[in-house]
Residue, then its C-alpha position, 0 to 999 in steps of 0.5 A: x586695442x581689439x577687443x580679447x586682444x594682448x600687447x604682451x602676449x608672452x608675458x608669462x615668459x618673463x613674469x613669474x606668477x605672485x601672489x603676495x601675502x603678508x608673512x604668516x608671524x604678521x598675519x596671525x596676530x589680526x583678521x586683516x585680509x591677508x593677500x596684499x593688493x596688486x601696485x599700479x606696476x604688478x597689477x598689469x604684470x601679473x594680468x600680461x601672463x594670460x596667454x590668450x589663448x583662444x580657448x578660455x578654460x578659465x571662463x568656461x570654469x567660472x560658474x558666472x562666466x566671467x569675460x576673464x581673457x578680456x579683463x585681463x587684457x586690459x588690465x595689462x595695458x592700463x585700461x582699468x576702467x575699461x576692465x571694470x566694465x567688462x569684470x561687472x557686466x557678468x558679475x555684481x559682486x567682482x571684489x568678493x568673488x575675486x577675494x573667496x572663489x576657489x579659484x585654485x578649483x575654478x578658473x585659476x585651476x582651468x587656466x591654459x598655464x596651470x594645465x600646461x605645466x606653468x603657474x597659472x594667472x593670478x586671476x583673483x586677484x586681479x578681479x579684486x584690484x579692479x574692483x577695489x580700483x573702481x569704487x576707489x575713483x568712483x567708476x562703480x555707477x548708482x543704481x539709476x533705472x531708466x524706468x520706474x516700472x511700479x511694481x515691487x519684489x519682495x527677497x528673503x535673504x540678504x545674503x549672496x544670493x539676495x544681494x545680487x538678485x536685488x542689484x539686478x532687479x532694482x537696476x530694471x526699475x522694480x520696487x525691492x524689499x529684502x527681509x533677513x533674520x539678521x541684524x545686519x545685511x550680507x549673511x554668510x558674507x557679513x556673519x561667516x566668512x572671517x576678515x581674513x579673506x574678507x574684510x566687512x567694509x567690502x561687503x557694506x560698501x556693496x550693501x549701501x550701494x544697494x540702500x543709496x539706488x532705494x533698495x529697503x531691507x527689513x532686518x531682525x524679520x523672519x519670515x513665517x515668523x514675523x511675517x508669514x507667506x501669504x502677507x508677502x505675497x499679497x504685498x509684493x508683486x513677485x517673492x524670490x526665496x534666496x535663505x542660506x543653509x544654516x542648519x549644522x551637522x552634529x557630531x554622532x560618537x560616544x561621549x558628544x552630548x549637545x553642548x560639548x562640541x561647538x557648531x563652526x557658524x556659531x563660533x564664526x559668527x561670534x568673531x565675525x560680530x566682534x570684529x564689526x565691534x559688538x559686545x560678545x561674551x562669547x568663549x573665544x580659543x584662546x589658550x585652549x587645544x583646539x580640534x577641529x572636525x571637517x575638511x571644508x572651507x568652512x573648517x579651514x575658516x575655523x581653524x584660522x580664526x582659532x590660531x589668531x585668537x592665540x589657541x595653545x594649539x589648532x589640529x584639523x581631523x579629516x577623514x581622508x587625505x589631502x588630496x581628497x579634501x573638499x576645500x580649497x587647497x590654497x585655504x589648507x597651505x594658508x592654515x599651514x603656514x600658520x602653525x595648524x596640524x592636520x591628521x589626514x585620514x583620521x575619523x572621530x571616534x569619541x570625545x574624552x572627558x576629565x570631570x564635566x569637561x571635554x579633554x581630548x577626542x579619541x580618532x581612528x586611522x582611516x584607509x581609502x580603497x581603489x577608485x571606484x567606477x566612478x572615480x570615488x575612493x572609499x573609506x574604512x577604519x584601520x584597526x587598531x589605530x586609535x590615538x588621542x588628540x588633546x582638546x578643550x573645545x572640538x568644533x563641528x565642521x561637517x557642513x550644512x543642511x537645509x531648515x524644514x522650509x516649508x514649515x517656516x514659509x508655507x505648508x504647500x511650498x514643494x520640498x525636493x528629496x534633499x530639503x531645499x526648495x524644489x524649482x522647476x527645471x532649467x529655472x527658479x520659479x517654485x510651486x506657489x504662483x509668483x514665487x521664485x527661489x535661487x542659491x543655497x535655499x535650491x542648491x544646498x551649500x554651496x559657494x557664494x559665486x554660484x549663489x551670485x550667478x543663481x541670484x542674477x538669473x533668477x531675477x532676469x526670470x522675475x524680470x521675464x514674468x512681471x513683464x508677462x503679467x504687465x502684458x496680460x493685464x494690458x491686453 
């Protein structure tokens, strides 16, 4: 078959898109993932719907522009080995992506069928089984370097970012050393996304492989804490800053005192560390009238998590509406379908108490203005509007901003106006000689798909200056 080529190219004609899920009864009473895995028959049918049709939007809307017209291709004829290749060329994590990409933002919403008026293809899913497929018969190869090239990199951060940038490296020969915080490798991969879109397993398979091809982590160590810049860069030949954004937005009303409302990571963390079996003496949701604040992924994870820890009720307040909210909009089908209610373009106004306890959160109605100049909707109060929403435990879902960087790595370290680490343009090398930085810790929060493609590039731009240095010190 041509390479890009299709046996079925009208195959969207007689296959309707499918992307099965386990009923929303049978989901709710674990943190299994709940997409069903493609079958050796519905795999290809659902790859055979791209229309190959010339122009790939899907790639172009894939921030590690994946080769998707091609993978799918074979895919559809069968060639599962072959599609893995080409899914791995672009990407060192195909099975995560393929399981927490938006893609309904991404490719999935680029694609020629869903602009068309058609459902588009299933493309994560099919990522995932190919990749799921591959570790299965052991096409996923060892890290094996041609060539041992003697000099080390040192990465903080095992999280998307990191992982990736220390497949890549290791892969070109380089000693890599990744230093997290954690007791576990994976961050947000392992801490924050929950087992319902991401079973741990997937992420540690990836961890180990990384572990078996000599990659060393250094787990429970922060760094400028437990080490500090300098003793990093004096024992590796390059650094590459790839630290998650962790800091939590708080809630700023009336009523909200530092203990009565619960961070999102801090309660996702919780339940991602009972799942991997640790002994958390953590309040869970169960039983309680849960509110959530926020309109991301992240609040979509939180809402999800409390209705499957059995809350007496789960209410989601966003501020605008439905079509304005930031996170996915498969991820806001998912809670529905799970017994979640959203309040659309409703804003916290006060937390309510009975005692010393929190009891409900008072909101206000919100109103979008006309799209402006740019497109973007204003937001204002309604007046008169207030209403009440019953809550035992309200849960901040507001985002994420970076930590003072500086002040834990190094005073000199150059900080851009929004606190991540300023780089310089077009790449990932920061003001200190032989430090790079690349993901969330450059990009403020964001999805882990671009910190995978910030982490691969980044050590292609690693790989480019030790290569320089050789080259100098051989001249």
């Amino acid at each position: 078959m041509q390479k890009g080529g299709r046996s079925n190219p009208g195959g969207f004609l007689i296959e309707a898109r499918r992307l099965e899920k386990s009923s929303a009864q049978s989901r709710v009473l674990s943190f299994d993932e709940i997409t069903l895995k493609p079958t050796a028959e519905s795999g290809p049918k659902q790859a055979s719907r791209c229309t190959d049709c010339g122009v790939p939007f899907c790639q172009n809307a894939c921030p590690l522009q994946n080769n998707i017209p091609d993978w799918l291709a074979l895919s559809a004829d069968g060639d599962l080995r072959e599609a893995w290749k080409t899914a791995s060329a672009t990407s060192t994590m195909p099975e995560i992506c393929g399981r927490i990409c938006p893609q309904d933002r991404l490719c999935e919403g680029a694609c020629t069928l869903q602009q068309s008026g058609w459902d588009g293809v299933t493309i994560g899913s099919v990522e995932a089984w190919i990749a799921d497929k591959a570790f299965e018969n052991g096409w996923v190869e060892p890290i094996r370097p041609l060539l041992e090239r003697g000099q080390s990199v040192a990465i903080v951060g095992a999280g998307p970012a990191g992982l990736a940038a220390a497949d890549r490296l290791r892969s070109a020969g380089y000693n890599v050393t990744i230093y997290d915080r954690h007791d576990r490798a994976g961050g947000l991969l392992m801490y924050g996304i929950p087992g319902f879109k991401l079973e741990k397993h997937i992420v540690q398979r990836r961890i180990d492989r990384l572990v078996e091809g000599g990659v060393r982590f250094v787990l429970n160590t922060s760094v400028g804490t437990d080490i500090s810049m300098d003793a990093l860069r004096a024992k590796h030949d390059a650094v590459l800053l790839a630290m998650g954004v962790y800091q939590a937005r708080r809630l700023s009303i009336p009523g909200c005192g530092p203990d009565d409302a619960l961070p999102a990571l801090d309660y996702l963390i919780a339940q991602n560390r009972r799942d991997l079996g640790d002994a958390i003496k953590a309040d869970t949701a169960k039983g309680k009238n849960v509110v959530v604040v926020g309109g991301g992924d992240t609040a979509m994870d939180c809402v999800r998590t409390a209705i499957r820890q059995g809350a007496a009720s789960v209410t989601c307040l966003y501020r605008r509406d439905r079509a304005n909210m930031p996170g996915s909009a498969r991820e806001v089908q998912n809670a529905e379908e799970e017994g979640v209610t959203f309040e659309w373009l409703a804003a916290p106004k006060a937390l309510m108490s009975k005692g010393e306890a929190v009891s409900a959160v008072r909101a206000q109605r919100m109103a979008l203005s006309d799209a402006g100049p740019t497109g973007r909707r204003e937001i204002a109060p309604v007046a008169d509007s207030d209403f009440d929403v019953a809550a035992d435990l309200v849960i901040e879902a507001l985002g994420f901003e970076p930590e003072n960087f500086a002040e834990q790595m190094d005073a000199s370290l150059e900080i851009s106006r929004w606190n991540t680490v300023q780089v310089a343009r077009g790449g990932f090398a920061t003001s200190l000689d032989g430090v790079f930085a690349a993901g969330d810790a450059v990009r403020g929060a964001s999805l882990v798909v671009w910190a995978v493609r910030d982490g691969q590039d980044a050590a292609a731009e690693i790989d480019r200056y030790l290569r320089a240095r050789t080259e100098e010190a051989a001249a």
